[in-house]
N, C-alpha and C positions, 0 to 999 in steps of 0.2 A: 420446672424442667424446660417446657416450651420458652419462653420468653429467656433464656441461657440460650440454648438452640438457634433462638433468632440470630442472638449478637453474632455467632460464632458465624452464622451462614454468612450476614452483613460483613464480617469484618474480612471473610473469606472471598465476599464478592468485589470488598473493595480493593484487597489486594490485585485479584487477578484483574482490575481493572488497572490499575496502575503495572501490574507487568505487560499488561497490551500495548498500555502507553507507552513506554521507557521501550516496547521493541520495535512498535510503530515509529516512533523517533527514532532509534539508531537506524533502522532499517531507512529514514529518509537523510538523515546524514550521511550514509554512505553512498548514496545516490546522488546526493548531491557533492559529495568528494570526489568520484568517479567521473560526474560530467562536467567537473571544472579544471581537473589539473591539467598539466601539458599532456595531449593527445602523444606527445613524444615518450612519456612516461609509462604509455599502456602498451605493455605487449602485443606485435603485430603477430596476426594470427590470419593466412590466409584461405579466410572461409569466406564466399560471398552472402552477404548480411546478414554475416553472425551478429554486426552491432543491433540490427535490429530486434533480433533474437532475444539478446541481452535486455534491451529495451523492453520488449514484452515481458522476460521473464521480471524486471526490477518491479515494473507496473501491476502485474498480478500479484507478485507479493508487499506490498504497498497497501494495494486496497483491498488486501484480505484482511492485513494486519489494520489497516484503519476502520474496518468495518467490525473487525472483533473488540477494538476496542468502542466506537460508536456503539455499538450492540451494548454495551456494559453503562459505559455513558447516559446514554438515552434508551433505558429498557424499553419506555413507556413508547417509541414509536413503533412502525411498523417497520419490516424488514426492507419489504420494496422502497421506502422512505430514504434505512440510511444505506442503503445498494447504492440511492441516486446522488447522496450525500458524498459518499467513498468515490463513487466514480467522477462527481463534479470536482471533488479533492484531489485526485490522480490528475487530471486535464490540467486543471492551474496550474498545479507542482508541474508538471511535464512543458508547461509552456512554459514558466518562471523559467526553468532551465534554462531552454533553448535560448530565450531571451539571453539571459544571464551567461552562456554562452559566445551567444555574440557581439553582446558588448561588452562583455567582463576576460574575456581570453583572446590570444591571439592566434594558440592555434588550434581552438575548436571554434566551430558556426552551425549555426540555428541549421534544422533540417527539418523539414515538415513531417517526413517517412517519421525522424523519429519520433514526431506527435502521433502521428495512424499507429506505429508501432506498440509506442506507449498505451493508446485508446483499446488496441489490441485485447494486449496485455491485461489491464482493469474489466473487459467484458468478456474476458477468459474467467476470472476470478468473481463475477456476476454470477456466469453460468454453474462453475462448479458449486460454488453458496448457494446459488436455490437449488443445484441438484442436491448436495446435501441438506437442503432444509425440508425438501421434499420427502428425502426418505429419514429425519427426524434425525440426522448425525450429528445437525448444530449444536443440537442439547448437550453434547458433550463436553462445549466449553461454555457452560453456567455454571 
């Protein structure tokens, strides 16, 4: 009975490890769709820096979603470990952009706001992960 059990746990963790992935991934595909097409494409919305808004909110859920799955990934580390992993992964990704931005389009350009933005964003989704780890909510997605 035990050793059924295992499998069953195993094949359950490796599923939801692979839904992490596949939502980690779409969730950076469409970030990276959004900060590449024509700036002329996106709905003009006048809020002052709501783009940054947007920015933070893409980046918190980014390295939430990378961090659930890193969690699943690499059980074996410690949390504060893959925090600093997700949050090093958000910064790249966020500067790749802006790069990629500025030489890959003509009418968007690199903005530093949106890196602080971004950086924002990722140590928003730091802080709520150790509040939930604190008060033991994490367990919910094992």
């Amino acid at each position: 009975m035990i050793p059924c059990f295992q499998v069953i746990l195993t094949k359950n963790l490796s599923v939801l490890k692979k839904i992490f992935f596949f939502l980690a991934l779409f969730w950076t595909g469409i970030i990276t769709f959004l900060c590449l097409i024509k700036s002329s494409n996106i709905p003009q919305v006048n809020i002052q820096n709501l783009d940054k808004v947007v920015h933070a909110f893409f980046h918190f859920v980014f390295t939430s979603l990378w961090f659930l799955f890193f969690r699943k990934q690499f059980s074996n580390f410690k949390i504060s470990k893959l925090l600093i992993i997700s949050v090093g992964f958000s910064l790249f990704f966020g500067i790749l952009i802006e790069i990629l931005q500025e030489l890959c389009t003509t009418t968007r350009h690199a903005d530093v706001f949106d890196v602080l933005a971004n950086f924002s964003g990722a140590t928003l989704a730091v802080l709520v992960i150790m509040l939930l780890n604190k008060y033991n909510k994490l367990d919910t997605f094992n």
